[in-house]
Each structure stands twice: as C-alpha cells, then as structure tokens.
DONUZA-286361 format. One record per residue (C-alpha): residue in three letters; x, y, z. Coordinates in steps of 0.001 Angstrom, whole numbers, padded with zeros to 6 digits, always signed. Each point is the difference from the previous one (the first is absolute). Layout:
<recs>
alaXYZ
...
</recs>
This chain:
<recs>
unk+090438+079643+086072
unk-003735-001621-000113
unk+000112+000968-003571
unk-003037-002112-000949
unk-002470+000262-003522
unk+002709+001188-001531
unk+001955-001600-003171
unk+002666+002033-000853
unk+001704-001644-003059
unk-003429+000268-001634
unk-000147+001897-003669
unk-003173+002747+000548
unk-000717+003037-001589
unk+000547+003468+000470
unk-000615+001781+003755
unk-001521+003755-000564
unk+000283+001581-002694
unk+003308+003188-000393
unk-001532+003680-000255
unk+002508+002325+000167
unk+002608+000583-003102
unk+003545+000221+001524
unk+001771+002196-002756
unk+004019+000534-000057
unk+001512-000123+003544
unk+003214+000809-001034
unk+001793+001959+003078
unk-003489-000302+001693
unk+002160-001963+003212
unk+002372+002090+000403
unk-000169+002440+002870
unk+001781+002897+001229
unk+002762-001289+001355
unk+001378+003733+001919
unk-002393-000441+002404
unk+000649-003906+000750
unk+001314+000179+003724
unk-002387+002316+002002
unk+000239+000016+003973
unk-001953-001616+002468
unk-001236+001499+003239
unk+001152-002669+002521
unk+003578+000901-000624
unk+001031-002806+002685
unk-002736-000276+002102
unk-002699-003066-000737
unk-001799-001190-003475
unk-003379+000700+000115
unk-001947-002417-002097
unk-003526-000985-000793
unk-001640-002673-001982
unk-002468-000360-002536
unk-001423-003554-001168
unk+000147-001778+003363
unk-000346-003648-001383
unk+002493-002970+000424
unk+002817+001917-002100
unk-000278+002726+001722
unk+000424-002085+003404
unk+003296-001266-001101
unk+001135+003074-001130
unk-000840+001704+003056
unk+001469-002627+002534
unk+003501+000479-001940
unk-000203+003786+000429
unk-000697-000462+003967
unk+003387-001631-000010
unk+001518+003263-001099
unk+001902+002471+002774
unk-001552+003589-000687
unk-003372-001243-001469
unk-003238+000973+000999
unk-003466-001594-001711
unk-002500+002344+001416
unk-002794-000215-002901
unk-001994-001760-001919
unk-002568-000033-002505
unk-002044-002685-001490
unk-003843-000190-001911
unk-000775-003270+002286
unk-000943+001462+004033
unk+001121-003334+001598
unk+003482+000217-001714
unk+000964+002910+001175
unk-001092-000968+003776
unk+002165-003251-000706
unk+002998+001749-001156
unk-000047+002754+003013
unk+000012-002968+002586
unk+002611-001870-002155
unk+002579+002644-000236
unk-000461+000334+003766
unk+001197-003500+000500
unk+002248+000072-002547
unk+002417+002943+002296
unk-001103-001797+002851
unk+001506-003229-001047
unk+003066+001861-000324
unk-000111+001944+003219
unk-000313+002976-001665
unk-002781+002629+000704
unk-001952+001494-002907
unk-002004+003129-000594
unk-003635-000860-000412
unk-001444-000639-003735
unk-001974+001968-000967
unk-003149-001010-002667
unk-000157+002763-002733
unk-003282-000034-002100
unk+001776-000109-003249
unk+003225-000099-001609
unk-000490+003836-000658
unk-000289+000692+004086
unk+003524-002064+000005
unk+001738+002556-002845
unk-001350+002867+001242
unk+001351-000365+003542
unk+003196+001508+000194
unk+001020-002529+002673
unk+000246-002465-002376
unk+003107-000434-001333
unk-000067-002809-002526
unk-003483-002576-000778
unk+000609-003796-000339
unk-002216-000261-003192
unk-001385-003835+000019
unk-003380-000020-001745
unk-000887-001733-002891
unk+001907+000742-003307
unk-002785+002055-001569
unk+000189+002367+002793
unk+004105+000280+000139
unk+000471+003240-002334
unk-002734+002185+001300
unk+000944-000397+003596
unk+003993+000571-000395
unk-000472+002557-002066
unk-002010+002068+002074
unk+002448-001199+002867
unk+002844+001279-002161
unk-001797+003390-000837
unk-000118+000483+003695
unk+003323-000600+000813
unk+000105-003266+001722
unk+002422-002874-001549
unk-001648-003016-000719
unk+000086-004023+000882
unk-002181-001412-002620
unk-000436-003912-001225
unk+000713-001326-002792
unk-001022-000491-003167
unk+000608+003632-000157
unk-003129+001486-001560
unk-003175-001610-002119
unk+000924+001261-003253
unk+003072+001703-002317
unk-001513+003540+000608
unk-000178-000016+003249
unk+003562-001070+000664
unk+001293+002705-002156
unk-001882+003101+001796
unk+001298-001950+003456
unk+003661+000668-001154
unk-000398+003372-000871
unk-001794+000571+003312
unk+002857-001551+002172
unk+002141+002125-002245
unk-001505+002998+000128
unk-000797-000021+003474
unk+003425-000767+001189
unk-001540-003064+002253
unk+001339-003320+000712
unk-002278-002843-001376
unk+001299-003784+000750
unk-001674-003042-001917
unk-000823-003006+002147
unk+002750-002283-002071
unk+000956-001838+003179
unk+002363-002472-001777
unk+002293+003751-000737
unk+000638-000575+003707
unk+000932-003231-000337
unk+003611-001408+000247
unk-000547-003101-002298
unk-001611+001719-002685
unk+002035+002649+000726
unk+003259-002158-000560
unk-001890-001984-003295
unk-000166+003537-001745
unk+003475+001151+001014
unk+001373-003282-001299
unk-001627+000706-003193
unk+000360+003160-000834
unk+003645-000061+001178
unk+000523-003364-003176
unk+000727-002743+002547
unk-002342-002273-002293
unk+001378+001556-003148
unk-002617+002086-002375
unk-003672-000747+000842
unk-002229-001191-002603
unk-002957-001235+001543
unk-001935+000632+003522
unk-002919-002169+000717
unk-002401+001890+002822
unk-002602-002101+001536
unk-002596+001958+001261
unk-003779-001457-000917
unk-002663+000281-002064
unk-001755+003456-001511
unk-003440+001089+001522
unk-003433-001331-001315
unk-003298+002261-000437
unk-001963+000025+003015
unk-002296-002727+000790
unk-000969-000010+003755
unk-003684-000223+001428
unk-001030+002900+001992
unk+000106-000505+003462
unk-001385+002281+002987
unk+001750+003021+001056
unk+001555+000366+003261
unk-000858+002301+002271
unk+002273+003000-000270
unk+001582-000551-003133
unk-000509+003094-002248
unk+000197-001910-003546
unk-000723+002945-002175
unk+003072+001251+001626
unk+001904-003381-000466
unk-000496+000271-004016
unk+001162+003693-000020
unk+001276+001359-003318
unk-000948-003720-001712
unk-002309+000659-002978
unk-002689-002758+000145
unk-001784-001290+003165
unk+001257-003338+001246
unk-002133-001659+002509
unk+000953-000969+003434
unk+001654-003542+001063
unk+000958-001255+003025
unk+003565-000771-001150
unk+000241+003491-002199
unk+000598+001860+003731
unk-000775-002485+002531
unk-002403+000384+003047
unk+002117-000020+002917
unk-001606-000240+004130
unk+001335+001496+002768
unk-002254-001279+002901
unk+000639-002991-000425
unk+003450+000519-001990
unk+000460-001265-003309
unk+002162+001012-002752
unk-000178-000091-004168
unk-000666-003460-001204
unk+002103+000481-002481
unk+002463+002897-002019
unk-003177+002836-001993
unk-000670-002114-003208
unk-000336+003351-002136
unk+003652-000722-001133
unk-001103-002718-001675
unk-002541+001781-002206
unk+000512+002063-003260
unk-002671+002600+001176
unk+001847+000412+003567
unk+003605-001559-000432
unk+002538-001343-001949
unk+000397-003649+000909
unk+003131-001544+001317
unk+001882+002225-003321
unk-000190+002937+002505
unk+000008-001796+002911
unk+003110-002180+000335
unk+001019+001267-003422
unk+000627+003425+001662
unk+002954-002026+001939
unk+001585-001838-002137
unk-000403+001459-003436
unk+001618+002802+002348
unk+003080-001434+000669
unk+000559-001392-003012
unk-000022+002953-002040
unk+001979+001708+002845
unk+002665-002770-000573
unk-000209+000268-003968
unk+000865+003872+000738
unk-003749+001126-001220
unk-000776+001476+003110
unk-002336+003565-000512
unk-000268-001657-004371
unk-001411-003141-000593
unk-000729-002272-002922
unk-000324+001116-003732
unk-002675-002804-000851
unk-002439-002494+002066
unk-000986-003141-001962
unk-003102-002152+001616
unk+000156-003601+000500
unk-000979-001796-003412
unk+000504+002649-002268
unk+003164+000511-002106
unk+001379-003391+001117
unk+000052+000921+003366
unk-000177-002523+002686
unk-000554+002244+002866
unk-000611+003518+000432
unk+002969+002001-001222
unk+001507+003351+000874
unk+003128+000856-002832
unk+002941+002759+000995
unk+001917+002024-001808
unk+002859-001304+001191
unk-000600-003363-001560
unk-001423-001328+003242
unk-003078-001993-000102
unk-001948-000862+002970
unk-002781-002664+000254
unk-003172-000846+002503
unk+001111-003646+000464
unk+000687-002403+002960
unk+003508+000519+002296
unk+001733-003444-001205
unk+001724-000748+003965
unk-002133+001713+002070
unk-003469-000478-001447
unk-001250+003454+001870
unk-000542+003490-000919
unk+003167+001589-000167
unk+002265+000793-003157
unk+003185-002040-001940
unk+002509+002215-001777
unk+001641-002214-002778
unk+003461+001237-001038
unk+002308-001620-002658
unk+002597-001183+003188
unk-003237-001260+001983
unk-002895+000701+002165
unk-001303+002088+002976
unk-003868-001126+001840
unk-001032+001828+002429
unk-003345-000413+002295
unk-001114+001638+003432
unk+001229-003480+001283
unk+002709-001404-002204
unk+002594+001309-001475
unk+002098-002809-003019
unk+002948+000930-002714
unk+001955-002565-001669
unk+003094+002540-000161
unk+001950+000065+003339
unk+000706+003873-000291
unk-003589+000858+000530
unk-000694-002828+003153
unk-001707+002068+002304
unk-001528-001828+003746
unk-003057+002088+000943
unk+000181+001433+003726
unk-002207-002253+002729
unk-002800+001504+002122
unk-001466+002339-002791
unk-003633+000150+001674
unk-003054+000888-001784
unk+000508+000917-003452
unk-002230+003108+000262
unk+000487+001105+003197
unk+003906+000151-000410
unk+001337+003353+000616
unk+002484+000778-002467
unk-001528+001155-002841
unk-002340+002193+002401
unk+003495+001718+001480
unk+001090+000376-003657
unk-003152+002674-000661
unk+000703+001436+003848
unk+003691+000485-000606
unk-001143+001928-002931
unk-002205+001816+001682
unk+002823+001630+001852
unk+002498+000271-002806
unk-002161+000865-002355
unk+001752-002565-002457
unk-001938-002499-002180
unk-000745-003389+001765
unk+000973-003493-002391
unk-003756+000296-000874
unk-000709+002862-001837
unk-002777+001509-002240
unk+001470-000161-003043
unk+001174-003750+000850
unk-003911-000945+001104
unk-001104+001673-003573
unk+002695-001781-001895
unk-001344-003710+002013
unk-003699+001310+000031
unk-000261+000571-003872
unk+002030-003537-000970
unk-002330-001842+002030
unk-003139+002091-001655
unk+001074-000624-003448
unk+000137-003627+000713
unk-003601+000351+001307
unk-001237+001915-003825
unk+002035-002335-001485
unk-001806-002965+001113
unk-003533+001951-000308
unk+000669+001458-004052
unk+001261-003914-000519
unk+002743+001663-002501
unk+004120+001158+000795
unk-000058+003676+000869
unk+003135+002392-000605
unk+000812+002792+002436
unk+002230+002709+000259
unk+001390+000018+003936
unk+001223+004015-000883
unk-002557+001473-001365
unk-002550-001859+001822
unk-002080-001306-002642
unk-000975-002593-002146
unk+001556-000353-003473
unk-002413-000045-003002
unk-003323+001999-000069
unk-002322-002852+001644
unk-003116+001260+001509
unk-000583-002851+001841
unk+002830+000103+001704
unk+000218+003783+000790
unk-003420+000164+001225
unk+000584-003042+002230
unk-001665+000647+003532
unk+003781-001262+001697
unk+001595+002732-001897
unk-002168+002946+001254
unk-004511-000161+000879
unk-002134+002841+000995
unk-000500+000938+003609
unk-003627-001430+001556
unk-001638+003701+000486
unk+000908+001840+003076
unk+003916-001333-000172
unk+003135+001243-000983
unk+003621-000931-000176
unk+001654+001182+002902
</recs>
C-alpha cells in the first residue's frame, strides 16, 4: 500500500479540535418507515448508474457492476479531469471485454449535474469518507438509490441524518460490506449465531492500527485536480500530497502509486479502525446479533487493564483489537464455550466439525466480484433491503468511531447504542469532531 512516514502504533496527541455539541439523539435515526419502498422508473428495462469518486475503489466497484445483466454505467463525476477521462475509456473496455456494447459515459461537472439528471437512476458514491454523507444524501433527496463505500459516513451525526434520509425517501441505499456477499463469512456467522460453537464470549477482530495527525510535506499540485473541492465540507485546510490523491498520467499511462493516504490521517480519515475495521468489526457484531446496535462501552488499549482496544456488549460479549491466533490476517475469530470459528477473505479454520466449511475455488478479485453489487441491483427491482443496509453501516460505522475517540480521549467511554449517545455529561466527548463538526462555509449535508 506504499504506506511510507507513517508509524501507526505511535501514542500522539489530539487531531482537530470538536466544535459542534451533539445534544440527545434519542429517536434522531429513526425514519419514516411508510414510505420505505418507493418505485423506480426502469420497471424492467436497464439500471442507469453513474459514479462519483473515480479512484481505485471506485474501479473495482465499477468492473463488478459491468458484470451485471440490465446495468448501464453511463456517468461519472470526479474533482480530478484526468480521472474522469480514465474511467470513460475504462468502462468502455470493461463491456468490451465482455462482448457487450455500452452506452457512452458521459463526464458530468459535479456530483449535483449527476442527481439532478433524471436519467440517473442510482450513483456509485466512492469518494473519500468526508465526502460520503453530503453526496448520498442529496442522491437520496433526489430519488436515486445509492452504492456508497464503506466506512459509512465521517462522523455519528452524519450517519444518523443518512438513515432518516434513506427512510424518508423510500430509496434503496447498500453499504460496500463485500464480505455480506461472501459465502465463508457468510457460513462463519450462520454457524454462530445458529450455537454450533456453544455461547460466544469473546471475538477477536484484526483490523489495524487508528489514524495519526497529519504530517506530510506539501508537494505540487497536479494539473486538474480541484483541491479546494477535494477537502469539501472538512473544517481546516490540509495541504496537498502526492499520496493524499495521487497524480495519475494518461499520455503516457500510469496509475495511483499507491491507495489516497488521507485514510490514514485524523484530519482526513480514520486509519485502518475505519478502514478494515468497517469489515470485520462488521461481521462480528452481525454474528454476535448486534447488527443496526452496537457496543455499550469502548475501553482503549492501556487503560482499565486493557490489553488491546476493547468494545463491551450488552449481551456479555466482549470483543478485542488483537491478532487472529491461526490465520495471522485481518479477519475475525468467534470464541464459543464448545469452540472456535476464524474466518479471513482467504481462510476459513474451526476446531468443531459442525461448522467445517471449504471455501468455493476461482473467487477472482476480491473487489471486483459481483455479488454483493447484484445484491443492491436485485434490490433495486424489488425494492427490498440488500444484506448491507443503512442502519447496519451506522451500527459498524459508529463501533469503529468510538474505538477511534477512545484511543484519542486516552480514557473508557460508555455509550448508549438506542438513544444514540454517550452516557455521562462529558463535554469532551460530546463535542468530539467524530461525533458531529461544522460544515467548511458554502457546504451542507445533503
């Protein structure tokens, strides 16, 4: 991942400073249900879709939708010039791989363009995290169901008002939680939830470390690349690197050195807690049953008697940020009192013959993998929730973000998963930027 000048097990202080006072949010995510299931108007012609944030993710993401019968790509959007000329010419060799012919892509000026084009039937929403909520949101107000990466949203807030929008707008919004879609982890879940290990105890999720305050040199700008744009809604200017959004060539051709570094950075990201953390801590609270709750109190490493980070449940559950024991990747080990389940995108190990499970052969890219795209486009049509769904991406989105105050206030934290806040009057806490910040003037949510 070319992750270089960066130590990310090192202790550092706080990132920028929380503005906003989040008061009671009890109710605040729940939308109005009556109007969940609204109609499309491609009845059973083809899915018109467009995206927005055309870097590597989005690439994947795409390819897997060309794979799908009855889906069109026909937009895109994007605040770097040369990545939106890359992405038309991909997708046209993407259907032409297949034999298939496409419509030409066409290269909106903005996300807005995209949501205001009644063409468009749902957006593939693939920028970076800080941009996630505004974007759906406004895609959602329009009426166009949405594809959007994970980690959900940037902070709390913002993945509260993106439930009641799916809710109140009676769209179909689908969380990029590939490993849903996936048979193994699929099977690890089913086995635990169904008791073939006995009661679970313990789940260990490996995932990485938290983000670190931002520390790169500024580098030139390349040409095209409208980074005023790029920062959006963020409240304080960060300068320019070449890894934040990496200069790309298309004469001659040359792709990102490496995955946008702004995950790794508490001004821009959320470190690997958001990144691979969105996955796994994902399935296992989906396997513990705590799908659309989450944990009731987040210790940080060191503190308390902690060893590693700590998320408690309360259903007795208690999950810790530790290394997989067989498998030594990221991926996530249910511990029951009959045995264990780990699973990983490549290995799957139990020591209880019940829950043996031989992943299929021939899976292909990860990324690129169709299913859990055909999950959102059966949807679509049905107008049924896909395995991924907002209140499921809040639920994963917030546990992760906890961990990440957790480790910043350097004390255990207490939440209520309900009502949506924090237990005990603690300024710090409710005025932390991950729970809600100010708008940079000019933007709005949705």
């Amino acid at each position: 991942m070319a992750i270089n000048r960066r130590d990310f097990l090192k202790t550092s202080a706080l990132g920028l400073a929380g503005t906003v006072v989040l008061g009671s949010c009890a109710g605040a995510v729940k939308g109005d249900k009556k109007t969940q299931y609204k109609t499309n108007p491609f009845g059973d012609g083809d899915i018109r879709i467009a995206a927005i944030g055309l870097g590597q993710q989005c690439r994947h993401v795409s390819r897997g939708f060309t794979q799908i019968e009855g889906v069109k790509i026909v937009g895109c959007a994007d605040v770097y010039a040369d990545k939106c000329t890359r992405y038309v010419n991909e997708v046209a060799e993407w259907y032409n791989e297949q034999g298939k012919t496409s419509d030409p892509v066409k290269v909106y000026d903005s996300y807005e363009a995209i949501i205001a084009d009644p063409d468009i039937h749902a957006v593939i929403v693939t920028t970076p995290d800080h941009w996630h909520a505004a974007i759906a949101i406004a895609a959602l107000n329009a009426g166009k169901d949405v594809y959007l990466e994970k980690p959900m949203t940037f902070t709390i807030f913002e993945g509260q008002e993106l439930i009641k929008a799916v809710r109140n707008n009676g769209r179909i919004l689908q969380v990029g939680c590939q490993q849903r879609s996936d048979s193994a982890f699929q099977h690890a879940v089913k086995m635990a939830q169904e008791g073939v290990i006995g009661k679970i105890k313990t789940v260990k999720a490996k995932f990485g470390a938290p983000p670190t305050p931002y520390d790169l040199p500024h580098t030139k700008l390349p040409a095209g690349l409208d980074w005023d744009k790029w920062l959006g809604p963020l409240p304080l200017y960060v300068h320019y690197n070449d890894d934040m959004n990496p200069p790309i060539s298309l004469n001659p051709r040359k792709d990102e050195h490496c995955w946008g570094a702004w995950r790794w950075y508490r001004e821009t990201g959320g470190g690997f807690t958001t990144d691979w953390g969105a996955h796994m801590i994902d399935i296992a609270q989906w396997g513990i049953g705590m799908d659309g709750r989450g944990p009731v109190k987040v210790i940080p490493a060191g503190v308390d008697g902690a060893e590693y980070m700590t998320w408690i449940y309360d259903n007795g559950v208690v999950m810790t940020h530790e290394d997989l024991p067989v498998s030594k990747e990221n991926g996530v080990r249910f511990e029951g009192e009959k045995g264990w389940i780990e699973v990983t995108r490549s290995q799957y190990h139990t020591n209880v013959p019940e829950a043996e499970f031989k992943r299929p052969e021939g899976a292909g890219h990860y990324e690129q993998a169709p299913q859990h795209y055909q999950t959102f486009i059966d949807s679509m049509r049905s107008r049924k929730d896909p395995n991924a769904t907002v209140e499921v991406g809040h639920s994963t989105c917030t546990a992760c973000t906890l961990g990440n105050i957790a480790n910043e206030v350097k004390h255990a934290i207490n939440w209520d998963p309900d009502k949506q806040v924090f237990v005990g009057e603690d300024e710090v806490l409710m005025n932390h930027r991950l729970v809600k910040y100010e708008y940079r003037k000019g933007y709005t949510l949705g």
